[in-house]
ChimeraX commands (.cxc) that place a marker at each C-alpha (Angstrom):
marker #1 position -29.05,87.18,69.03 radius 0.5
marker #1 position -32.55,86.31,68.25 radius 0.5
marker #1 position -34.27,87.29,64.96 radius 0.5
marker #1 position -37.40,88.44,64.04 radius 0.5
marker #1 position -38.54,88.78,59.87 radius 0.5
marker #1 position -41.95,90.88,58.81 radius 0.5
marker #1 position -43.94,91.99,55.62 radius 0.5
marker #1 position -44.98,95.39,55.44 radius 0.5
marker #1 position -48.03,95.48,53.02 radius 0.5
marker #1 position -48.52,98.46,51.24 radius 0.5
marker #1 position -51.06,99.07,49.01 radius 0.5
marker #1 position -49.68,102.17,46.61 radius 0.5
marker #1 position -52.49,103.80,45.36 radius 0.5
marker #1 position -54.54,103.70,48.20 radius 0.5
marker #1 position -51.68,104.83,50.72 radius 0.5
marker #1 position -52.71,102.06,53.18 radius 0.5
marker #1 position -50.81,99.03,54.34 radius 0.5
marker #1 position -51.88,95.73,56.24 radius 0.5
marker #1 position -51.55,95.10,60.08 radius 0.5
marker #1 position -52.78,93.51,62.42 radius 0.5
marker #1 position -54.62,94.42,65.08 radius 0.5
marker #1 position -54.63,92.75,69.04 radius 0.5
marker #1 position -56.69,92.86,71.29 radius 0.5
marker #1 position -55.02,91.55,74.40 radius 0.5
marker #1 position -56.81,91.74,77.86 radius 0.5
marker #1 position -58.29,95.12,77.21 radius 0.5
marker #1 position -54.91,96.60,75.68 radius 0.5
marker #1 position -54.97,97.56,71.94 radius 0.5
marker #1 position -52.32,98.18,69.73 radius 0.5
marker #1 position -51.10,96.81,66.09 radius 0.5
marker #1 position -48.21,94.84,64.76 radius 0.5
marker #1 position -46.98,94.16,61.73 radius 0.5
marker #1 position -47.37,90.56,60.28 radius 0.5
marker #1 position -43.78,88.56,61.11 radius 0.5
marker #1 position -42.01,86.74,63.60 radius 0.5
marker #1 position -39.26,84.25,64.61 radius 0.5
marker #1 position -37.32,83.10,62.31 radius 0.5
marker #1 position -36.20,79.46,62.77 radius 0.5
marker #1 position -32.66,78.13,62.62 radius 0.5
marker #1 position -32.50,76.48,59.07 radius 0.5
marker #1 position -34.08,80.02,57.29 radius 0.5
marker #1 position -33.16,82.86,56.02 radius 0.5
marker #1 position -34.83,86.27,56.88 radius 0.5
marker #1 position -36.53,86.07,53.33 radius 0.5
marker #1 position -37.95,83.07,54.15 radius 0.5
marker #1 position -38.81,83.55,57.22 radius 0.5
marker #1 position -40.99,86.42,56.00 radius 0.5
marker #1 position -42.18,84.83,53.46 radius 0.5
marker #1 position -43.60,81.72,56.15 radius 0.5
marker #1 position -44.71,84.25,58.38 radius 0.5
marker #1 position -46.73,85.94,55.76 radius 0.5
marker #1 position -48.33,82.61,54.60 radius 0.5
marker #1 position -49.22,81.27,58.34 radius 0.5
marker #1 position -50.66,84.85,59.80 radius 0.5
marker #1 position -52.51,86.22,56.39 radius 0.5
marker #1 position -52.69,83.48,54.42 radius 0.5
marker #1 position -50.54,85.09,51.82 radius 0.5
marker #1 position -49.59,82.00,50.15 radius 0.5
marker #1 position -48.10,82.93,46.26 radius 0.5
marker #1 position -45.95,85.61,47.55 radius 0.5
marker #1 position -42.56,84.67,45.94 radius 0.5
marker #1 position -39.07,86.47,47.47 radius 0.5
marker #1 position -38.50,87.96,44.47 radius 0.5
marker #1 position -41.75,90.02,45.43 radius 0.5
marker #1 position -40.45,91.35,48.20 radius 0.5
marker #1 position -37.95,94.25,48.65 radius 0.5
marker #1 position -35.74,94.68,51.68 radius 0.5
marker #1 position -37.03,97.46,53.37 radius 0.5
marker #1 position -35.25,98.55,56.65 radius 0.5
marker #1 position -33.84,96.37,59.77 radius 0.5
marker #1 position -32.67,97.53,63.56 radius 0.5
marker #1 position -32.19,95.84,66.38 radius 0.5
marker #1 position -34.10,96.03,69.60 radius 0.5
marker #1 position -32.76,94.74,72.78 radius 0.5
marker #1 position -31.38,91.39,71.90 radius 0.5
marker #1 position -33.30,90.66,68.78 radius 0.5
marker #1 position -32.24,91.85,65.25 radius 0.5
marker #1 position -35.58,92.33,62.80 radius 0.5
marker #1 position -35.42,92.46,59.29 radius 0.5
marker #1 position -38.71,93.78,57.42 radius 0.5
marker #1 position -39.33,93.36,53.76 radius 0.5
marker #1 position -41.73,95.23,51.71 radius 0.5
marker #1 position -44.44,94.45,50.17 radius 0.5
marker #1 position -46.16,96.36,47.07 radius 0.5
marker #1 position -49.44,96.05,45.89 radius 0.5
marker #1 position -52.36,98.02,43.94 radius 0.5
marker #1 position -54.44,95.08,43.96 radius 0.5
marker #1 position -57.18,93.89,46.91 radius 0.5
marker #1 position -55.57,91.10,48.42 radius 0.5
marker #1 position -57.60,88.59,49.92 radius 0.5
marker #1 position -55.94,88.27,53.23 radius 0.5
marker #1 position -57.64,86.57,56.53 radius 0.5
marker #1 position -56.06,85.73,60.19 radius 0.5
marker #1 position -55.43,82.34,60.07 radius 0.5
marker #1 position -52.45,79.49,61.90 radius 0.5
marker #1 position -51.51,80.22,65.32 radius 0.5
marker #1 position -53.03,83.43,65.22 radius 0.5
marker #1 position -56.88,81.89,64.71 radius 0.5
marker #1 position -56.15,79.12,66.93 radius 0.5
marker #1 position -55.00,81.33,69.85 radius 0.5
marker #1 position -58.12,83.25,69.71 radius 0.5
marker #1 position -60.20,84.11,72.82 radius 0.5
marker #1 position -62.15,86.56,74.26 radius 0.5
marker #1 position -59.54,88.32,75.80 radius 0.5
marker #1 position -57.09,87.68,72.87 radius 0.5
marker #1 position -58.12,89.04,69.46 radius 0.5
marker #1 position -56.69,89.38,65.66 radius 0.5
marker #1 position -57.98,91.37,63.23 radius 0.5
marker #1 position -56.80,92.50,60.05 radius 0.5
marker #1 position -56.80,96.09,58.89 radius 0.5
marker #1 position -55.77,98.14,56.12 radius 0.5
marker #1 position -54.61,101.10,58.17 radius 0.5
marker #1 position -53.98,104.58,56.23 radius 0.5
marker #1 position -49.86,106.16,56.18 radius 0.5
marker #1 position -51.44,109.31,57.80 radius 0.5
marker #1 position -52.91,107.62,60.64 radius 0.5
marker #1 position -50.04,105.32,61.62 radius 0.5
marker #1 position -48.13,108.08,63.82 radius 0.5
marker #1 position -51.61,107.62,65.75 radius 0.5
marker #1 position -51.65,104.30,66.67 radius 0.5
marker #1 position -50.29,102.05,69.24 radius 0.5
marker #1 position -47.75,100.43,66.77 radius 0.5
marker #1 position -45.27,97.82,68.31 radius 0.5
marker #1 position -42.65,97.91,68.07 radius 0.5
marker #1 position -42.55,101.92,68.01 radius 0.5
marker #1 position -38.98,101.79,66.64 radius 0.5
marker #1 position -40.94,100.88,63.16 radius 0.5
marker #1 position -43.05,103.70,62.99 radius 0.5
marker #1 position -40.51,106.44,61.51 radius 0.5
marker #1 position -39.67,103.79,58.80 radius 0.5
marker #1 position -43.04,103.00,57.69 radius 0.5
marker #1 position -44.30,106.86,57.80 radius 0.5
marker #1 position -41.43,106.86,54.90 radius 0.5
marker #1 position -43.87,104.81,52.52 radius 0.5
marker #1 position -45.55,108.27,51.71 radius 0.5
marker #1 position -42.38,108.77,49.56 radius 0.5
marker #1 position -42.51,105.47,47.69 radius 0.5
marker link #1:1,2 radius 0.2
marker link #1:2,3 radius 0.2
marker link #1:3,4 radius 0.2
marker link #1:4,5 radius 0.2
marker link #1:5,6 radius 0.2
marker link #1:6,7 radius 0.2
marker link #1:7,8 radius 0.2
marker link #1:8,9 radius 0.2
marker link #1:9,10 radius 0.2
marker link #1:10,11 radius 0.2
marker link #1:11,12 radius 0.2
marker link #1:12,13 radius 0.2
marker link #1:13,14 radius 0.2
marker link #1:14,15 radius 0.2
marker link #1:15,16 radius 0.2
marker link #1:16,17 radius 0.2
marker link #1:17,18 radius 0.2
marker link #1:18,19 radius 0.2
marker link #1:19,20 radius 0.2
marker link #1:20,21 radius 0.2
marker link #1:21,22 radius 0.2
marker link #1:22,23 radius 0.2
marker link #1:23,24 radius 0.2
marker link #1:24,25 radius 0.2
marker link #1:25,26 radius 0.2
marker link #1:26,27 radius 0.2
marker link #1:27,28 radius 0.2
marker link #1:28,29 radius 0.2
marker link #1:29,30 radius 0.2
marker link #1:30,31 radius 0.2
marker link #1:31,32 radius 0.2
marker link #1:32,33 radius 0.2
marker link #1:33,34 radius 0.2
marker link #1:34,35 radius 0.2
marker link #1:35,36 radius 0.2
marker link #1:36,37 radius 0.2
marker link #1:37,38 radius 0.2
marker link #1:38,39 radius 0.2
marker link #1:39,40 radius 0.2
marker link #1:40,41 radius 0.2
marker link #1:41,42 radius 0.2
marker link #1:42,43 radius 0.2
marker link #1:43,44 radius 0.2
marker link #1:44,45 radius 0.2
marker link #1:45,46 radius 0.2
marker link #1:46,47 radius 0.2
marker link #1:47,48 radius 0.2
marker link #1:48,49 radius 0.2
marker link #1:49,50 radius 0.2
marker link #1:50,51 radius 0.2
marker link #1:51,52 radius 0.2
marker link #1:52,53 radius 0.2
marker link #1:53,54 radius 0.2
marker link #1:54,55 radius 0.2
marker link #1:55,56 radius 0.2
marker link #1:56,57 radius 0.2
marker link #1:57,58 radius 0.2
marker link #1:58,59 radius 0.2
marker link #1:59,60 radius 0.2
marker link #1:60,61 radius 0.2
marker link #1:61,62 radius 0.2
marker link #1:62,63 radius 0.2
marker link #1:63,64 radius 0.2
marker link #1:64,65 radius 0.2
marker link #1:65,66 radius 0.2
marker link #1:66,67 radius 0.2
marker link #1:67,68 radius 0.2
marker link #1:68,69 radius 0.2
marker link #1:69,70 radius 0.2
marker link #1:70,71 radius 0.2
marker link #1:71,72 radius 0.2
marker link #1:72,73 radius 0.2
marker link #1:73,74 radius 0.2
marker link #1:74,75 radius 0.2
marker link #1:75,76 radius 0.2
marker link #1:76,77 radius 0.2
marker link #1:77,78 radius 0.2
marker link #1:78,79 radius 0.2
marker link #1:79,80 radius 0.2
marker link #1:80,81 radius 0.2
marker link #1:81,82 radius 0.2
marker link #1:82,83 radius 0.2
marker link #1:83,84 radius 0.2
marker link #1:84,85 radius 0.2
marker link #1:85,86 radius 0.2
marker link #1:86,87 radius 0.2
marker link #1:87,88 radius 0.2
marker link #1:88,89 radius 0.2
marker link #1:89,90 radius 0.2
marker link #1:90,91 radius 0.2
marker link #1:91,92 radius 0.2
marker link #1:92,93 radius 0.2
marker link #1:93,94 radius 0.2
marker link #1:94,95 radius 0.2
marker link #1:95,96 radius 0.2
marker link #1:96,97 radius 0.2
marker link #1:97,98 radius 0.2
marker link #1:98,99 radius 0.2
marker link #1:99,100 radius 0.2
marker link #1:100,101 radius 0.2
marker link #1:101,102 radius 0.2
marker link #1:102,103 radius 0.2
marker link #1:103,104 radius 0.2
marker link #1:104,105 radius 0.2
marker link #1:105,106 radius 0.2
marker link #1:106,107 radius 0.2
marker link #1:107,108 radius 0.2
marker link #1:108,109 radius 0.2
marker link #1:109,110 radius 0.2
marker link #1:110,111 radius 0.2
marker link #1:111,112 radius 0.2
marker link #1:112,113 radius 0.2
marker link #1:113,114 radius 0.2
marker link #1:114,115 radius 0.2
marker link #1:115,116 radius 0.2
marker link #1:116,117 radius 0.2
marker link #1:117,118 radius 0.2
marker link #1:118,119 radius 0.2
marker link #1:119,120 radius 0.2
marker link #1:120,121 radius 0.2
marker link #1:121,122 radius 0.2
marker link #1:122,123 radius 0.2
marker link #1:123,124 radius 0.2
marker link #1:124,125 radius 0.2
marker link #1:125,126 radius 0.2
marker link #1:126,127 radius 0.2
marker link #1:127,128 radius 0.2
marker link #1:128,129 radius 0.2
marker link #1:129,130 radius 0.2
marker link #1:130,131 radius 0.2
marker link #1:131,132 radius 0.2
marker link #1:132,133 radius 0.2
marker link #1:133,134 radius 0.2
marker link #1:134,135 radius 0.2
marker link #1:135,136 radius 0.2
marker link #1:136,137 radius 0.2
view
């Protein structure tokens, strides 16, 4: 089985958290900083790597992050870890992510509020219920 590890960003006070958004030949929708996590890692670290190479989060330690929820979809298990903050990070699209970027395939970064996540095109869907639980944290 394949796995996938993510960072949910959530800023506390402000009720937002940190995704990204694509822009791929004219579709739109918004993902949630992670991915693959290579055959010598752990999810942690995976997470932790992805987080560093796609936001340029590079001080985040695993004892700052909380394991948060995990399900699998299809063939790939995903583990996401949590992420709490009050503070403005400074966060920018950079690695693969920057160096993929055309016209027809964007990144951007946005700091997207808990009531307006239900609204958006979030992949995968199977996260949104979890992350809609922040309001509670």
């Amino acid at each position: 089985m394949k796995k996938r590890a993510g960072v949910i960003i959530y800023n506390q006070m402000k009720k937002t958290i940190l995704l990204i958004k694509r822009i791929k030949y004219n579709q739109t929708y918004w993902v949630i900083s992670g991915g693959t996590v290579e055959a010598d890692e752990s999810f942690i670290d995976a997470a932790l790597r992805e987080a560093a190479e796609e936001l340029n989060l590079n001080n985040l330690k695993s004892s700052d992050l909380t394991p948060f929820f995990n399900m699998n979809i299809d063939t790939v298990e995903h583990q996401y870890y949590l992420y709490i903050t009050n503070q403005q990070l400074e966060v920018q699209i950079v690695g693969e992510e920057l160096n993929r970027m055309t016209p027809s395939n964007r990144y951007f970064l946005e700091w997207i509020f808990l009531s307006e996540i239900e609204s958006l095109n979030l992949k995968p869907e199977e996260c949104i219920p979890f992350v809609t639980q922040l309001v509670h944290v």
